[in-house]
N, C-alpha and C positions, 0 to 999 in steps of 0.2 A: 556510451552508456553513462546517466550520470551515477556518480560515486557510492550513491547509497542503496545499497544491496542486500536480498534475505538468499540466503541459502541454505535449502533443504533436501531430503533427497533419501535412498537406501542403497544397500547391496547386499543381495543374498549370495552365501558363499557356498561352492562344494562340502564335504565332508575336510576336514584340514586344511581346509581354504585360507581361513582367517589368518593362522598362522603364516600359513608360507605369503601370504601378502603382508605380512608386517617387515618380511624380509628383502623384498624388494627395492630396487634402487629408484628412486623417483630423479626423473632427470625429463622437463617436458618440453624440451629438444629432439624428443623417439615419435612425437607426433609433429604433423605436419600441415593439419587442419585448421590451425585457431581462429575462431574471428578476431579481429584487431582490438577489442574491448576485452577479450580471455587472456590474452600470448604474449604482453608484455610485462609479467611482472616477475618476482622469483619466481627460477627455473626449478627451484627445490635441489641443487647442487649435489646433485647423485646421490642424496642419505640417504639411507633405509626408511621404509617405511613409519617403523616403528619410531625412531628419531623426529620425523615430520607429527605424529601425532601427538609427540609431547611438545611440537615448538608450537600445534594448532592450539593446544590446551592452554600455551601459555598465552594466547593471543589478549587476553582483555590487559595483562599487565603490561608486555612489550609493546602493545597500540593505545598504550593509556586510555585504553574504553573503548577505542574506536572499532573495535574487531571481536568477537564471540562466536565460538563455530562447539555446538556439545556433539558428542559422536558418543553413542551408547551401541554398547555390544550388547548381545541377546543371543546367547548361543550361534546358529549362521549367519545373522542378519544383523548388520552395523547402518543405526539410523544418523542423520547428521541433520541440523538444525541449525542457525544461528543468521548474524550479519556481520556485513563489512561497509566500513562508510569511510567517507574523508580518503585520506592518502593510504589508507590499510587494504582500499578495495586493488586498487591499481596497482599494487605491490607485492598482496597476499593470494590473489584471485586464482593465481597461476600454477602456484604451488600446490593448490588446497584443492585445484580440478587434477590436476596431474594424481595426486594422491590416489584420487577417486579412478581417475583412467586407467591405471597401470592394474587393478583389480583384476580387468580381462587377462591375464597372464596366467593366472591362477584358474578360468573360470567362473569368475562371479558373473554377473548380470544385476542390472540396476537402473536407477536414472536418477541424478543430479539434477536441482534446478537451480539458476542463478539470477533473481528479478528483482529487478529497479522495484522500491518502494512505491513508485508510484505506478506500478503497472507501466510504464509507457514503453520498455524491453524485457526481454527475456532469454534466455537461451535453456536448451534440455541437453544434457552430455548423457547417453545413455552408453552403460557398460554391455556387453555379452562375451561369450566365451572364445577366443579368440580377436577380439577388435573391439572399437568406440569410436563414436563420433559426436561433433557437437551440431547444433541446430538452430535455427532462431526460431522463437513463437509467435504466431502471431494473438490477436486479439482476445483470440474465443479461445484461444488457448490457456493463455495465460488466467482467465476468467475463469476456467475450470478449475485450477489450482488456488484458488483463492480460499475455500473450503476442508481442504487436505490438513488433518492433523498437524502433519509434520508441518506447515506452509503457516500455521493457526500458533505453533511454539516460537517458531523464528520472527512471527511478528510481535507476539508478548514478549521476546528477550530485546528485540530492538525499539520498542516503546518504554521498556523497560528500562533502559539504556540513557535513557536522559533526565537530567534533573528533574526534580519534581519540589516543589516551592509550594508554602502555604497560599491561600486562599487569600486576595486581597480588596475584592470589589465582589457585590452582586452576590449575596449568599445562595444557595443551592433549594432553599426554600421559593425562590422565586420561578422556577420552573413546575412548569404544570405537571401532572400524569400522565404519561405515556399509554396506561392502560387502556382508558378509553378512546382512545385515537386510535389504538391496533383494530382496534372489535369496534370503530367503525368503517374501517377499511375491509372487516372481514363482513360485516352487514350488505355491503355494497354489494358483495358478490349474489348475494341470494336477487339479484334483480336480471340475472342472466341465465341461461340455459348453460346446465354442465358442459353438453358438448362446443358451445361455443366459447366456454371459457378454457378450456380444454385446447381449442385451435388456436386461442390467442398466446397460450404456452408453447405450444410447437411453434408458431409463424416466429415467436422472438428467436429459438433456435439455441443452440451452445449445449451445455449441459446443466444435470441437476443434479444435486448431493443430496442423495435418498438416504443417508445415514455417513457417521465422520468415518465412515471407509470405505465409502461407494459411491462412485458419483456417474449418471449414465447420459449419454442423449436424453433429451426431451422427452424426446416422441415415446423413449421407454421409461420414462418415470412413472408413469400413473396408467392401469389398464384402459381407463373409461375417465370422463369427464365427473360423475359421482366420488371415486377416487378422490381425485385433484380436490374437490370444491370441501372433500371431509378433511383434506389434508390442513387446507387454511383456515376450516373453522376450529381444528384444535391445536392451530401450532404448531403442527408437529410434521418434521422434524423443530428443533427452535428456530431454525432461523429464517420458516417460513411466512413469520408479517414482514421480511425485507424483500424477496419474490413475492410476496401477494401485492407491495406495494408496487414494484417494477411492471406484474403483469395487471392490475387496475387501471396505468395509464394507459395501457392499448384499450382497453375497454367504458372507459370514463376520465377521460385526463381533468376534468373539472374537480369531481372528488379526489382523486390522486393528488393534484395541484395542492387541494386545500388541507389535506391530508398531510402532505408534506410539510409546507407550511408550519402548520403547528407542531408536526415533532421536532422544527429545531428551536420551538418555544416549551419546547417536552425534558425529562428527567431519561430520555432515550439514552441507550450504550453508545459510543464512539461510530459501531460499524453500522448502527442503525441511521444516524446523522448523514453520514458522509452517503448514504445511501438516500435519504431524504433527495441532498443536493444532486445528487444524478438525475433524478427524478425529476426535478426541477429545474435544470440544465436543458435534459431533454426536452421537456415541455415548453422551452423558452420561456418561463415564467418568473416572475420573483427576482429576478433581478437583486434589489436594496434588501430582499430578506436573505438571499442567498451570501451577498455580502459581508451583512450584518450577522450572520452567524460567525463570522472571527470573531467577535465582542461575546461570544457566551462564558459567562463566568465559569469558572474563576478564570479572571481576565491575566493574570501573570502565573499562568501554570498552563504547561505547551503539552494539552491532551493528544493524543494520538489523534484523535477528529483534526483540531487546527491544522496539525504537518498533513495530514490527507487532502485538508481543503487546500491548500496552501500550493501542494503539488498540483491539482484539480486544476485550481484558475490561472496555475502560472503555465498551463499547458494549451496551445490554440488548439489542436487537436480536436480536443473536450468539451473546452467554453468556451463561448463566446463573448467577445470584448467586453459587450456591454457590461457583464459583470461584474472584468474588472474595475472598467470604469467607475461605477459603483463606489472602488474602494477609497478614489480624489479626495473626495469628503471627508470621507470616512478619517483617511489620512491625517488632513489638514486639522479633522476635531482633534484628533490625538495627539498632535504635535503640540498644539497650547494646551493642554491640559497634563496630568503628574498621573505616574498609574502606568497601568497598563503597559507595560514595557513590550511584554511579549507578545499581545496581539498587535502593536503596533510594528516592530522587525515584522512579523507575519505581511501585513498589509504593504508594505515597502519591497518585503519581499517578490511577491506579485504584480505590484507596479514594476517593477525592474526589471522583472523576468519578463514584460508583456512590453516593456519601452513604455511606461504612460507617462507625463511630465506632471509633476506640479508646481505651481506657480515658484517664484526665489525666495518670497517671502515666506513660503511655510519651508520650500528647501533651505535656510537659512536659518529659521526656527531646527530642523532637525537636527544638521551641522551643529548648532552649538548645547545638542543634546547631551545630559551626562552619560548615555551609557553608553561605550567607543561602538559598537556595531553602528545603533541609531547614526549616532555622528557619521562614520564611515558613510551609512546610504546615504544621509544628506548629502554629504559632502559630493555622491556622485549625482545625485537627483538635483544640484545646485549647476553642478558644471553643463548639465544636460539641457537644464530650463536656460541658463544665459546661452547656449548652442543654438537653442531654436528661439533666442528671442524672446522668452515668454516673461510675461512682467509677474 
């Protein structure tokens, strides 16, 4: 699993539950299930529970950042929240499930989740009274958590978690409205019959979060296709222009295309963006614009959108090459010119993660870039272009 991780989760307790689990020894040597990504880090060395909670608490000082986990009591129910990334995952992972597992002793019941920032893993550790186990998720699963409060706090604490730098290229004036590109994505729909747009919601399949604390199959989100077709012309729930966007491509991917398109020329949120580009992925479309959205201002301030695309194209899975390729150019512009620092790591980033070469002379150019990461990727992007030869 790579390193960087949101973990959220609950556990409801019996009557003096809570208590008699803070008394518990954590030692995650009593289980015998772990996947290989869970079971090698502290074992949480027999402490009390109680003792593990203030070592979680102390996690953002003793992991210089790298680690945040809030655990809020509520009478019987303790919610946990946060991330782990860097060398904090592979260290702390273990102890901080184990906490969560040992709960069944007492009674609780619950479920833990443990997901790669970029979607591409997952695992569920569900508690019950008497026993736990852990699980992997797949696709649709992990998709349906994407929505979940708690899943929604653990991603603002770890986007939150990184620098954030002034504004230095491209002022924020130069993006267009977002408004009118929602409501004409919602226009589009009145060109279809309810129950056919209706079927194209069920045929995608997975689930829908009918409110932040319900989320159901499809096929039970909406009684009738009138339902659905009120639900995208008001919005509502909010985050219904990102599915009205996802289901217009089954139904018109030409508008959806061009739709997408412009919102990442749009004043859009982060999770509308990175939603744009699926869109767009999907479609095989866009290519150079899909690219060229690492370049949206502010160019040296690392939005939570850049790290999502970032993971996006360095994944084959997801996209396809072409896009990365895309980034050659893209690269080469950045390397002669000053600026940009961080969308430029970005784009290097994704070259490296996909193998893409660029020629020695802009490898060369990066190499004797001032800021040592830049350097560093040249420096492997140089050794890689004289490997295969490339001038």
């Amino acid at each position: 699993m790579e390193s960087h991780v949101l973990v959220f989760g609950s556990l409801s307790f019996p009557a003096r539950g809570v208590s008699a689990w803070r008394k518990l020894l954590v030692d995650a040597e009593a289980f015998d299930d772990w996947p290989d990504d869970l079971g090698h880090g502290s074992s949480g060395d027999g402490a009390p529970v109680a003792q593990l909670l203030k070592r979680i608490a102390a996690y953002p000082k003793s992991s210089h950042g790298d680690a945040r986990v809030l655990l809020e009591t509520r009478g019987r129910l303790v919610s946990w929240s946060g991330f782990l990334k860097e060398q904090s995952f592979s260290w702390l992972v273990t102890e901080l499930v184990t906490a969560f597992r040992v709960a069944s002793s007492v009674g609780a019941e619950g479920e833990l989740y443990v997901v790669q920032v970029g979607e591409e893993y997952g695992y569920e550790i569900r508690v019950h009274a008497g026993g736990s186990s852990c699980a992997s998720l797949d696709a649709d699963a992990l998709g349906a958590l994407r929505d979940l409060p708690l899943s929604e706090q653990a991603s603002e604490l770890y986007v939150a978690s990184f620098p954030r730098h002034e504004p230095v290229a491209a002022p924020s004036g130069s993006f267009t409205p977002v408004a009118p590109i929602r409501q004409r994505v919602v226009a589009a729909f009145e060109c279809f019959e309810p129950e056919v747009v209706l079927r194209a919601l069920v045929a995608q399949g997975g689930h829908f979060s009918i409110s932040l604390l319900e989320s159901v199959p499809v096929e039970q989100a909406f009684p009738d296709g009138k339902a659905l077709l009120l639900a995208i012309r008001r919005q509502d729930p909010p985050w219904m222009s990102e599915a009205a966007l996802r289901l217009l491509r089954q139904l018109d991917q030409e508008t959806a295309v061009a739709a997408a398109l412009d919102l990442l020329r749009s004043d859009a949120e982060d999770s509308e963006l990175i939603n744009a580009v699926r869109v767009l992925v999907a479609a095989e479309a866009g290519h150079t614009d899909i690219a060229r959205a690492m370049l949206r201002p502010p160019l040296d301030q690392m939005q939570s959108f850049r790290m999502q695309l970032v993971s996006y194209l360095s994944d084959a899975k997801y996209a396809p090459l072409q896009v990365a390729e895309e980034l050659i150019p893209l690269a080469e512009e950045l390397a002669s010119g000053a600026g940009a620092v961080d969308a430029l790591k970005s784009c290097l980033q994704v070259l490296l993660g996909r193998q893409l070469l660029v020629g020695q002379a802009t490898a060369k150019a990066l190499k004797a870039h001032s800021d040592p990461i830049v350097s560093a990727q040249g420096d492997t992007l140089l050794k890689l272009a004289r490997k295969a030869r490339r001038p």
